[in-house]
Residue, then its C-alpha position, 0 to 999 in steps of 0.5 A: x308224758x313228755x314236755x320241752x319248752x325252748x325257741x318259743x315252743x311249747x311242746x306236750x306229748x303223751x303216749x299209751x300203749x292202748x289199742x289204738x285207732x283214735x280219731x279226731x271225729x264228731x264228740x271226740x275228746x280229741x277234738x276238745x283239747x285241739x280246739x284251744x290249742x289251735x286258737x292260741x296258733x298252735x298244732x295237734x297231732x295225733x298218731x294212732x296206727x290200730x294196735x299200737x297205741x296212742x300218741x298226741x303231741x301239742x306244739x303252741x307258740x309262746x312270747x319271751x317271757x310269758x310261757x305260763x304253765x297254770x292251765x296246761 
């Protein structure tokens, strides 16, 4: 897991070494932590080639002073 937080970006990004091949389809956790990320303006990226794991990164804007991390 990897969080930088700068220039108005929050940045999150976790990784396994799983098998890889995760989708964004219907009942997907996946699709559940997009959803928020996407409605505070933010982006969700998942990288999951067939047997190389996983990786997902979320970037989410934040205002000057008002970066709280309670809920991340």
């Amino acid at each position: 897991m990897r969080a930088t937080c700068g220039d108005g970006i929050v940045e999150v990004e976790v990784a396994d070494d799983g098998v890889g091949g995760a989708t964004m389809g219907d009942g997907s956790g996946l699709t559940g932590l997009a959803q928020p990320i996407e409605a505070l303006g933010g982006s969700f990226q998942i990288d999951s080639a067939p047997g190389e794991g996983t990786k997902v990164r979320a970037t989410i804007p934040v205002a000057a002073g008002n970066a709280e991390t309670d809920s991340l």
